[in-house]
N, C-alpha and C positions, 0 to 999 in steps of 0.2 A: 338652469340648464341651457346649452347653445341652442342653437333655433336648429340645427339638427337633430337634436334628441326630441325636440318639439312640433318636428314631424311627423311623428306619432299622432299628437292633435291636430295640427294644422293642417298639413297635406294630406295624410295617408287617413286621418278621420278612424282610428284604432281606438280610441280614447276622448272621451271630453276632459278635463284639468282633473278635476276633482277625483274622478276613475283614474285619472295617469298616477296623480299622488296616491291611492289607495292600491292600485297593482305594483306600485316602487315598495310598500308598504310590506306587499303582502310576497311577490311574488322575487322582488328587490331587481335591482339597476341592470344587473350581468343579464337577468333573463328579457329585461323591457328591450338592450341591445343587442341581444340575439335576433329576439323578434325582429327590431327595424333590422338589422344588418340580410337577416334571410327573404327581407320584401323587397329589400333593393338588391339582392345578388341572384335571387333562385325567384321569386314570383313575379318580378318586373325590373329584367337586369336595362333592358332598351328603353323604359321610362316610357313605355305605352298604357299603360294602363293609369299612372300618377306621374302629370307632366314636374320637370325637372331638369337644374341642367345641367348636373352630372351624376354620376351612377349613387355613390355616398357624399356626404359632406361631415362636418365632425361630429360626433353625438358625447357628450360631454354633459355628464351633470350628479349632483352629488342630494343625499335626500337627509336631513337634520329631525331629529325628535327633539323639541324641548319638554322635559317633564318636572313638576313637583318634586 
């Protein structure tokens, strides 16, 4: 994942790792960048609430299963 999809853990504290892989899992990637895309446009567009230095950055990341 780019370190913008990883915002979710790092900055914005939504998710620790292990939760961010099991809601890509469960709930998949379109809904985990809805969410960031709505906490940086609509809950903290001015970046007051989670410092930043600009509104979005790229959120980019793809989730692999290997199974038996």
């Amino acid at each position: 994942m780019s370190d913008g999809f990883a915002a979710l853990c790092e900055a914005y504290q939504l998710y620790d790792e292990p939760g961010l892989v099991m809601a890509a899992g469960g709930e998949g990637l379109k809904a985990l960048l809805t969410r960031l895309r709505h906490l940086e446009r609509v809950e903290d567009p001015a970046a007051q609430r989670f410092a930043r230095f600009k509104q979005c950055d790229d959120a980019t990341a793809i989730l692999i299963e290997i199974t038996d």
